[in-house]
N, C-alpha and C positions, 0 to 999 in steps of 0.2 A: 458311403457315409456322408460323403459332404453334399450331395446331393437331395440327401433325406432332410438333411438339416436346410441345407436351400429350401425346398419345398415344404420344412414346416415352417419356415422367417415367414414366405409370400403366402402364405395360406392365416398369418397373422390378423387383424383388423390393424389399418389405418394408425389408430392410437397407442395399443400395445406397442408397435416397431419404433414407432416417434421416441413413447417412453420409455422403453428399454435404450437406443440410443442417446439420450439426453442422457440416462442414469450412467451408462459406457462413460461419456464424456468427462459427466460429474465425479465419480470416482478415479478416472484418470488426471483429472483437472488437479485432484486433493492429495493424492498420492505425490505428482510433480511437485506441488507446493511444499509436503511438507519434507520431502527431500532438499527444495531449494533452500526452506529455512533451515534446516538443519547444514547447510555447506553454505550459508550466508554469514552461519556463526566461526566457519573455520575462514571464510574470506575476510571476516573482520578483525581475527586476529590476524591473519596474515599483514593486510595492507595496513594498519595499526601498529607490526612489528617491525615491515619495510619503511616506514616513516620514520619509526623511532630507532632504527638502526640494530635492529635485533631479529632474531629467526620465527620466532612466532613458535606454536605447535609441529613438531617436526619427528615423531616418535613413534605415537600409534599406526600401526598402518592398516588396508584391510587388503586379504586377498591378496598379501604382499606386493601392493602397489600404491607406488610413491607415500613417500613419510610425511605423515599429520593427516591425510584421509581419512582413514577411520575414528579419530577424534570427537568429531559430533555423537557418532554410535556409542563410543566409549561414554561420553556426558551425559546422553539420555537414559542408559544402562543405571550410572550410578544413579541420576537422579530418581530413575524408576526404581530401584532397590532401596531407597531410604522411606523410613517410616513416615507414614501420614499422621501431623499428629493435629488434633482438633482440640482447641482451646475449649475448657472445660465450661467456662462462661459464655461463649458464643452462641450467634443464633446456627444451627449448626447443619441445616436446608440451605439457607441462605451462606454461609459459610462453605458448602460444595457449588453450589450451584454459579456463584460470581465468575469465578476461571472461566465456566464456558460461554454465561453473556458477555465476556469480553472476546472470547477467540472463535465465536459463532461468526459474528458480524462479517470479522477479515475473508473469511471463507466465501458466504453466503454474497457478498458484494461480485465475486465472479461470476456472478449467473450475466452480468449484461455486459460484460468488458468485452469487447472483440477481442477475441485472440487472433483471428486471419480472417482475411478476406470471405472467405466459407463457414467463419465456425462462429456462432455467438452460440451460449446455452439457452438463453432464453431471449427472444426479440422483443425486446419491450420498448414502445416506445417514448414512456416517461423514464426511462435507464438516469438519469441525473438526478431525479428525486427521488430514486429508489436507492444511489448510491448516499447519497444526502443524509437519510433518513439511518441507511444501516452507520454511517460512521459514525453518526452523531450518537445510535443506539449504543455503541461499545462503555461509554460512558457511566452505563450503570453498572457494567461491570465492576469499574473502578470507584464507586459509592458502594455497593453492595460490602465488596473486600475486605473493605475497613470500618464499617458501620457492623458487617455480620463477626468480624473481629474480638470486638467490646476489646479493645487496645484504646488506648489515647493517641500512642502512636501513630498505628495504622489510619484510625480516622481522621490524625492531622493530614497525613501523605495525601490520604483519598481526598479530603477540601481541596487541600491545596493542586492537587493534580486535576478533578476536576472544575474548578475554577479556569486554570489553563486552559482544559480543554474547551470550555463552553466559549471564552475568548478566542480561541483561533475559531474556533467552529466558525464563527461568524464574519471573520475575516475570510476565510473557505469559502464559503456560501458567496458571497459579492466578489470573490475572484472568479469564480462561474459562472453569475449574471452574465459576466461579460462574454464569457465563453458561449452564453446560451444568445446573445444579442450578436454574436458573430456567427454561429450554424443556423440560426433560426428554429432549432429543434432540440429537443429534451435528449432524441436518442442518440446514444453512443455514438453507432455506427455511423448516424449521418453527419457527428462533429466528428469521427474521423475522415469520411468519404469528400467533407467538404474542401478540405485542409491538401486534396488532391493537384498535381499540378509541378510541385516540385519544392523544396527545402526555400524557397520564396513566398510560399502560399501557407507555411507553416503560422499555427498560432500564436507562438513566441515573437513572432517580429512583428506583428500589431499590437498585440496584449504583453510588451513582455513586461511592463510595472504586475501585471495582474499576473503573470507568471510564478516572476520573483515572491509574490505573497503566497499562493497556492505552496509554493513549497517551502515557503519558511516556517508557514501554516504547518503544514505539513508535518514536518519536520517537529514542528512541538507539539502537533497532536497525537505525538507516537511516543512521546516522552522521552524523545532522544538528546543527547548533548547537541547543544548546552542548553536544551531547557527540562533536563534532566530532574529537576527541583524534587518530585516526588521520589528520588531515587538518592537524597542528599546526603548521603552515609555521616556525613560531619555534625549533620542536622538533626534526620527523625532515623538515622536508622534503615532498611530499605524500603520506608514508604505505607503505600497500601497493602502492598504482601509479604511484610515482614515475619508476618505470623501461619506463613502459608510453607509447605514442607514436600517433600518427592512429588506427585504428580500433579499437586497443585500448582507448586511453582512453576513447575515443567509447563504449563497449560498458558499460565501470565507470562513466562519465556517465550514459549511460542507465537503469541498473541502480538507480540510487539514487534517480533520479525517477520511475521506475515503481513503486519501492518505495513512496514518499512516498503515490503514487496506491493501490497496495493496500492499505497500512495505513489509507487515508483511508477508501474503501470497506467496509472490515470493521468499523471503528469505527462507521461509518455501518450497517451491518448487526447487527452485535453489542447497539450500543449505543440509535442512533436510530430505530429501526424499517424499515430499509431505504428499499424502495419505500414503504411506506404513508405515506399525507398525515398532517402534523398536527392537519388539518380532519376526517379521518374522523370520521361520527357526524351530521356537518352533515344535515340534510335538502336533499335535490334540489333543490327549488323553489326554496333559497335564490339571490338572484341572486350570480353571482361564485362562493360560496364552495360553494356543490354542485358547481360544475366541480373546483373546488380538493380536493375531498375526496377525489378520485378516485385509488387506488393509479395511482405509472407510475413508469417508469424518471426522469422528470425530477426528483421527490423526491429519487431516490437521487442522484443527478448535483449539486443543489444541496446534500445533505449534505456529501459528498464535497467541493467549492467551501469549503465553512463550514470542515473539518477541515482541507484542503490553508493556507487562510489563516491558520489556527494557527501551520503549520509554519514557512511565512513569517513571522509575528508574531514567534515566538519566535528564527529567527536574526536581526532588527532589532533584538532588546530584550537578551538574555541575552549575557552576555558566556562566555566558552569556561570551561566546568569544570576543573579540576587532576586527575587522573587519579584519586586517592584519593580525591577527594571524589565522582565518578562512581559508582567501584567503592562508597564506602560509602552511596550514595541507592539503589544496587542491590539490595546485599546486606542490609543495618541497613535500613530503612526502606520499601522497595516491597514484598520477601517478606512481612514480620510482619503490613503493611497488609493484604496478600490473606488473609493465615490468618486474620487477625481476623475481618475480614468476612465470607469466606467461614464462618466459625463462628458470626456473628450471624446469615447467610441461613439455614444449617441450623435455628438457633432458632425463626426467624420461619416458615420453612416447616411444622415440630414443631404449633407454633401455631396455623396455618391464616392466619397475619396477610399483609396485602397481597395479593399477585398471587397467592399459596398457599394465599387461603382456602377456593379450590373443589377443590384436590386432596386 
């Protein structure tokens, strides 16, 4: 049997094996994902409830192992059992359709992340403008929500959140620049592969002003605390999808924790050298720390862990911004940071200093 099937794979054409493998990946890719959001929401309450001196979710279990696991199951159950319910005055195409131009984007931006050394799904190598392009796209999402709404509400949340968004976007973009005037190339893999060398060569310790912005950016482009604003319950109520119900909401839940995971990943790529170990450089022989040196997908996965716990971190600590004060850490203070900086990389690169002394 396994043989026949051997022999019908290699009797394949060239493109069918490429594309049936790519499509493998992709659906493995989407599966992990949406399990990891789903135990992203039970780690937030956790680390959330050891901050605050409390147990978190501790009950549900699955498969009778350990108490609070099955929790996310249990959440998306209800939230798939409750009625959809569609405002009678909406646009009501545009009104289904919003949930998925926002939780398309977070998925579809995977196609050029390295995950390891061996695995990208697609090599492309404008991957920077193609990541660019899909975050900025999630946007309409969030216009759509509350405009296909016909809410005052909703369509306050949706301004005001996108407004936010289009100012960090911006702030995003020129913390880039810099990152793209440090690999010399657009693709992924080559601003990780660059970055090679050892936890000395990483792009946080030349770029870290432009660091810092990427993920404060970051941070408020996913609408998380504290720049929460479209979420102001004191305010408008919950925002853009106030008027959204079981698996719609389910979709804008989704969508913000997937985010959380790609902005984690890219910071982790951009910033921390992706896959490569901190250990690189170690010699083999070492015990322990030769295994450790070794580029692999689990680097990238424990960066990712370190920057997701940020996220966390900072809705325990940070209390919710005043809208003006958002807008003016946007505009006054994140843009000049990047132009600065990036006009001190330009200097130092002039120079041959740092990481630009051999170009």
């Amino acid at each position: 049997m396994l043989e026949q099937l051997e022999h019908y794979w290699s009797s394949l054409p060239d493109e069918w094996r490429s594309g049936a493998i790519s499509a493998g990946w992709i659906i493995a890719l989407t599966v992990a994902l949406i399990l990891n959001v789903a135990y992203l929401t039970l780690a937030e309450r956790k680390v959330l409830g050891w901050m605050q001196l409390r147990r978190g979710p501790n009950r549900v279990r699955i498969f009778g192992l350990g108490p609070g696991l099955g929790q996310p199951f249990a959440d998306v159950f209800k939230l798939l059992a409750k009625e959809v319910i569609i405002p009678t005055n909406s646009s009501k195409l545009l009104f289904r359709i919003a949930p998925a131009l926002a939780l398309i984007p977070a998925f579809a931006a995977w196609a050029v992340v390295p995950i390891s050394p061996n695995l990208t799904i697609a090599h492309v190598d404008a991957g920077l403008l193609y990541i660019l392009s899909l975050t900025s796209a999630g946007v309409y999402g969030v216009i759509l929500a509350g405009w296909a709404s016909n809410s005052k509400y909703a369509f306050l949340g949706a301004m005001r959140s996108a407004a936010q968004i289009v100012a960090y976007e911006i702030a995003m973009g020129f913390a880039l620049v810099g990152v793209l005037m440090a690999a010399g190339s657009l693709s992924l893999e080559t601003i990780t592969r660059m970055q090679g060398g050892n936890l000395l060569h990483w792009n946080v310790l030349w770029l870290f002003p432009l660091f810092v912005v990427y993920f404060i950016a970051g941070v408020a482009e996913t609408n998380r605390a504290p720049f929460d604003v479209a979420e102001g319950e004191s305010e408008i109520v919950a925002g853009f999808h106030v008027e959204y119900s079981g698996i719609g909401f389910v979709l804008f839940f989704l969508a913000e924790y997937a985010n959380m995971i790609l902005i984690s990943a890219l910071t982790a790529v951009f910033f921390w050298g992706g896959w490569l170990s901190p250990f690189e450089g170690v010699p083999r022989d070492v015990p322990l720390f030769g295994w450790l040196a070794q580029p692999s997908f689990w680097w990238l996965y424990v960066k990712m862990l370190a920057a997701l716990f940020l996220f966390l971190w900072f809705r325990a600590t940070f209390p919710r911004y005043r809208y003006d004060q958002i807008m003016r850490l946007g505009w006054k203070i994140l843009i000049p940071v990047t132009l600065v900086w990036i006009t001190v990389e330009g200097v130092l690169a002039y120079l041959h200093i740092g990481p630009w002394r051999a170009s």
